[in-house]
N, C-alpha and C positions, 0 to 999 in steps of 0.2 A: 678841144678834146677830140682824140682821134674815133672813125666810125667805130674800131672797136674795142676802145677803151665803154664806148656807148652802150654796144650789144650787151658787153660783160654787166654794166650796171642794170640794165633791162632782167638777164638772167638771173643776177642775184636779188632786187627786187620782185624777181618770179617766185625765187629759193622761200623767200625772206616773209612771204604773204600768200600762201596756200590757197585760201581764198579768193575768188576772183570776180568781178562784174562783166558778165558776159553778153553781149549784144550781140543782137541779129535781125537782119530783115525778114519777118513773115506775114506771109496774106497781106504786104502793104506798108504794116506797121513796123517801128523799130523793139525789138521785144528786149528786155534787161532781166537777168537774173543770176542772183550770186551762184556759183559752182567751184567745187574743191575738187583741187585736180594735182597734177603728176607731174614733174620734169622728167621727160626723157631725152638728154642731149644729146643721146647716140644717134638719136631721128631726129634729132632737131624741132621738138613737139612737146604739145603739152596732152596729158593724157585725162580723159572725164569720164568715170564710172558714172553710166544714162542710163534709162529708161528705152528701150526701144517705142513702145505705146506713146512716150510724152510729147512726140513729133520734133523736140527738138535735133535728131539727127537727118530728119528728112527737113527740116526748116534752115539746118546750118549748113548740109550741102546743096542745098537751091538756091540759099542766100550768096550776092557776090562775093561778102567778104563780110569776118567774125570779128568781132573787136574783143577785147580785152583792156580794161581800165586800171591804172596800179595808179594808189595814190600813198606816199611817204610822208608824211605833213612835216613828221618831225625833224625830217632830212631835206625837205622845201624840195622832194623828187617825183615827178608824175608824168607819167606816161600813158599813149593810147597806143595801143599794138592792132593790127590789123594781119588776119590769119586767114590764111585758108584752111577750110574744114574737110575732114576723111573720117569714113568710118574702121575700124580696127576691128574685122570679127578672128580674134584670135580669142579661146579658151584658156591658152596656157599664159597669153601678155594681160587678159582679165584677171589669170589666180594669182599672177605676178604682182600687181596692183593694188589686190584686193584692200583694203581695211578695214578696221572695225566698223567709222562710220557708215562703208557701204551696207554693211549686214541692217541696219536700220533701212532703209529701203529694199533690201533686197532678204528677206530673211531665209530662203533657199541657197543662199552664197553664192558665188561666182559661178554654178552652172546653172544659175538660173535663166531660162531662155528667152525673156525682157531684158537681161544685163549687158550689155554693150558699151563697147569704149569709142568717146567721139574724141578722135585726133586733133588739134588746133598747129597748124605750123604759122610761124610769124612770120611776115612778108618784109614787111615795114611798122616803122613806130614813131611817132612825134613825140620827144622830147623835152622836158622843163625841167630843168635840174640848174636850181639857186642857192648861193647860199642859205646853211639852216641856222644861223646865227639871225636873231632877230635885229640887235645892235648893231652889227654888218651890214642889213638891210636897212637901215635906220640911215646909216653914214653915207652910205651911196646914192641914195634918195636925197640925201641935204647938201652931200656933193654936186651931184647932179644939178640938183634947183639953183644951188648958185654960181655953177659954170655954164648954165646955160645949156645943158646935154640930155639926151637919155641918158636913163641911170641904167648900166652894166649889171643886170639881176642875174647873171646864170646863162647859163645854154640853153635855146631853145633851136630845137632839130629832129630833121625827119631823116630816117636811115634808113637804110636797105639791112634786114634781119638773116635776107639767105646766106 
């Protein structure tokens, strides 16, 4: 499969699952938490209505590199993305963004002066994209076992995102 038949399944995978498991190095540790965020493919970025106070924007750009986890079980498609992080202090790309669920954390709305957008752009991504047919996986496995091979599961690959 070509790099960007790849990136394209990455994007739409991003499309496909709003929410997202987000990693970062801080004080030492690897810190994980889900966050619902934005495609914006004009920047080539993924967009996360924050908290200024939660330190995650000063934790994401001190940290060398942001990951991002997408898992598709049902599509047997997973990926780790590896981002660099920015922060975005624009007002009017906040009210752009806005949503419902922000107003639950932010109940003053997008001019509230804690609300902030942490940028995510994608560097690279390691790739695992198998078939999703479990009897397909079945056959390649029993293939495999009696020719004596690895069994052929899918792609697995690391790309360039820029």
């Amino acid at each position: 499969m070509a790099e960007i038949e790849l990136q394209e399944r990455i994007w739409t995978a991003l499309a496909a699952h709003p929410v997202y498991m987000v990693s970062l190095l801080a004080n030492g540790d690897i810190k994980t938490r889900p966050m619902s965020g934005q495609i914006d493919r004009d920047h080539h970025r993924l967009l996360f209505v924050s908290h200024r106070h939660t330190g995650i924007i000063g934790a994401a750009l001190r940290s060398p590199s942001v990951s991002i986890a997408i898992s598709h079980e049902a599509r047997n498609f997973y990926a780790a993305v590896s981002c660099s992080a920015s922060e975005v202090p624009s007002r009017d790309k906040l009210r752009e963004i806005w949503t419902p669920m922000a107003n639950a954390w932010f109940p003053n709305g997008p001019d509230d002066p804690d609300a902030t957008i942490l940028a995510l752009t994608p560097v690279t991504a390691e790739i695992w994209d198998g078939p999703s047919s479990s009897v397909l996986v079945a056959f390649k496995l029993a293939t495999a076992k009696i020719l004596g091979r690895t069994p052929d599961l899918g792609v697995n690959a690391t790309i360039d995102m820029r």
